[in-house]
N, C-alpha and C positions, 0 to 999 in steps of 0.2 A: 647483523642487526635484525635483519625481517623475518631469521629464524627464532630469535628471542617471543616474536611474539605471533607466529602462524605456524604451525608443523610441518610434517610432510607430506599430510594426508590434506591438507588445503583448510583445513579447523585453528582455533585460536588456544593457543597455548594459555595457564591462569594467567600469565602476565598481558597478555593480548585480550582476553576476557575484562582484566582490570581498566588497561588501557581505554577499552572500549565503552564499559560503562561510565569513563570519569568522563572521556569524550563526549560523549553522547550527552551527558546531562550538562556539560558548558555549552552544545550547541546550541540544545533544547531552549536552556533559560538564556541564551544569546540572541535567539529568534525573536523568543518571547518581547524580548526589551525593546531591540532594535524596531520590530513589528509593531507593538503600539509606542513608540516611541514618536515612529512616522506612519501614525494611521491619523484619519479623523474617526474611528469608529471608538465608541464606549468601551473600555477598559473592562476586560471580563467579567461576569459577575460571581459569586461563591458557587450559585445554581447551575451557572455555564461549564464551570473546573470541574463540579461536581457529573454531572451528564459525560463532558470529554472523557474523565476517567470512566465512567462506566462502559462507556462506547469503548472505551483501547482491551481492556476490562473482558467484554465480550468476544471485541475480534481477533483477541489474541486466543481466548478459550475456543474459538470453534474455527481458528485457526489450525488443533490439532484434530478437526473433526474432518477426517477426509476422504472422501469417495473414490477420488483416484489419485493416485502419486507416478510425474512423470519421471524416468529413471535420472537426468541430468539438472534435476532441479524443477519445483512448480508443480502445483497440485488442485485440484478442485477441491476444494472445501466446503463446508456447512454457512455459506453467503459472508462468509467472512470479511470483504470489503464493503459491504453494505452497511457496518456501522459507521464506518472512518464517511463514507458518503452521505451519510444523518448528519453525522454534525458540521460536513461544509454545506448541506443544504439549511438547517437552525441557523446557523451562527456565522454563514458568507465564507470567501474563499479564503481568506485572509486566518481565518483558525480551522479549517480546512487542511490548508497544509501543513499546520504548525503540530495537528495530531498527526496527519499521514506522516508527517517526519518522524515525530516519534513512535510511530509505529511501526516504521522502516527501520528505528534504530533496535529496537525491542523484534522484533524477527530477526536480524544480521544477530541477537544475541543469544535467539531461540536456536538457529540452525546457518551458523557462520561458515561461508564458503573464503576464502579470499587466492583470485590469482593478482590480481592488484588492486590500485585506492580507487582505480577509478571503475572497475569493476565493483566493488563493492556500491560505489555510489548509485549506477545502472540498477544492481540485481537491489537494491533494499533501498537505500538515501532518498533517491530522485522517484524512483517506480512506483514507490508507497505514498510519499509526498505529492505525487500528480492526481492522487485520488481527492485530494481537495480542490481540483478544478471543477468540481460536479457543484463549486457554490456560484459558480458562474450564472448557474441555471435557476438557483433558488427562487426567483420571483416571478420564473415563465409558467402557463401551463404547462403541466404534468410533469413541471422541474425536476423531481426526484427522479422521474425514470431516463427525461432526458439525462441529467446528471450523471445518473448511475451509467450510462452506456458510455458517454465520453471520457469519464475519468476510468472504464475498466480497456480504453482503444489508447489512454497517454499512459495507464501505466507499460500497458503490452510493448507501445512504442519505446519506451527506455530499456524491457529487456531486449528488443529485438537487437536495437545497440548495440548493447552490452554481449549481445549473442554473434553480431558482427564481428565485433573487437574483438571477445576471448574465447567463444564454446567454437569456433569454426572447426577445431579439432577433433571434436567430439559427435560429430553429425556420422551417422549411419552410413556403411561402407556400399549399401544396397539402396540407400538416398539416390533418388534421381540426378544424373551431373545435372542436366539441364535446368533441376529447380534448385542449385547449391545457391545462388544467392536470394530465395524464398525460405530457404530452412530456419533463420533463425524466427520471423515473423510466423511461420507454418506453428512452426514446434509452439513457441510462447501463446501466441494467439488458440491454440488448440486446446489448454485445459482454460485458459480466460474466460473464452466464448462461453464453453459448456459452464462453468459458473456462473456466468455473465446470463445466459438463457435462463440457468434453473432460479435467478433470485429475482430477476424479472417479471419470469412468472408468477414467485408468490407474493409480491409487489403487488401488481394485478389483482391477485383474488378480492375482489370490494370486504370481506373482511377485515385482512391483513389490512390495506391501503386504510382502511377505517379506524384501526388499532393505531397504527403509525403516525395518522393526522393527529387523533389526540395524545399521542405522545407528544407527538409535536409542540404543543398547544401549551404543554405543559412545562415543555423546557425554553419556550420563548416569552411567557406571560411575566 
């Protein structure tokens, strides 16, 4: 049955690709419902849906914008989690994760690995959906930057997981034994950071930061 819908190369066969998409969009609008079902917060507005998509929109396109590609998975990109982090810093944790999920689902669809379910949840479900914890930070100073660094240390934390449980196999034969159980935090945290540095710093430039408030401004009025 699990070859019906993953090959042999660890990719999703069409029917595993269909599966995947039907799945994903029952999640998606299963969140949706359940979440404001039991929120006290205001029901999305058109403005809101409208910003979300543009934000998934973008970090899916500079998603394939990438400086460096690690051989076993994970890449530095062109600040790619820095949109999914706008809109849990605008709009609270709570649609925060409900895009990083779906943006977890929409990459597991970009570049589908699967050794098992709960690996797939590690590398895409839960890692991209953690990037909405950065709305934790929304009303503190300098919330975005704070934000942005703790949701790029809980995504890192779900692949190291998931690097626990299934890439242990896959660690370098010339890896130091003594740091084998640092490897999978080593390895994930390695391209993270370095993205994690470069969109911080243009965070930082008082233009960008200037640019970004009144975007701000505009998707919360």
């Amino acid at each position: 049955m699990f070859e019906l819908f993953v090959n042999a190369e660890g990719g999703l066969t069409t029917a595993g690709y269909a599966v995947t998409i039907i799945a994903g969009v029952i999640l998606f609008l299963a969140a949706v419902f359940f979440a404001s079902k039991n929120s006290t917060e205001k029901k999305m507005s058109t403005k809101q849906l409208v910003f979300c998509a543009a934000a998934l929109a973008l970090a899916y396109l500079t998603s394939y914008i990438k400086l460096f590609e690690m051989p076993w998975g994970g890449s530095v990109t062109l600040c790619s989690m820095l949109f999914i982090v706008l809109i849990a810093n605008w709009y609270g944790v709570r649609t925060g994760l409900l895009v990083g999920l779906a943006y977890g689902i929409i990459q597991f669809i970009q570049e589908p690995y699967v050794l098992a379910f709960f690996q797939v949840c590690c590398d895409y479900i839960l890692a991209f959906a953690a990037l909405g914890v950065a709305g934790f930070f929304a009303r503190s100073k300098y919330g975005l930057l704070k934000g942005y660094i703790i949701a790029v240390i809980a995504r890192g934390a779900f692949h190291a997981l998931g690097g626990y449980l299934y890439w242990m196999d896959y660690m370098p034969d010339n890896f130091p034994k003594a740091l084998t159980s640092l490897y999978p935090i080593l390895y994930n945290y390695s391209y993270l950071l370095v993205e994690g540095v470069i969109t911080v710093i243009l965070i930082s430039i008082p233009a960008v930061a200037k640019g970004l408030s009144r975007v701000k401004q505009m998707a919360v009025e």
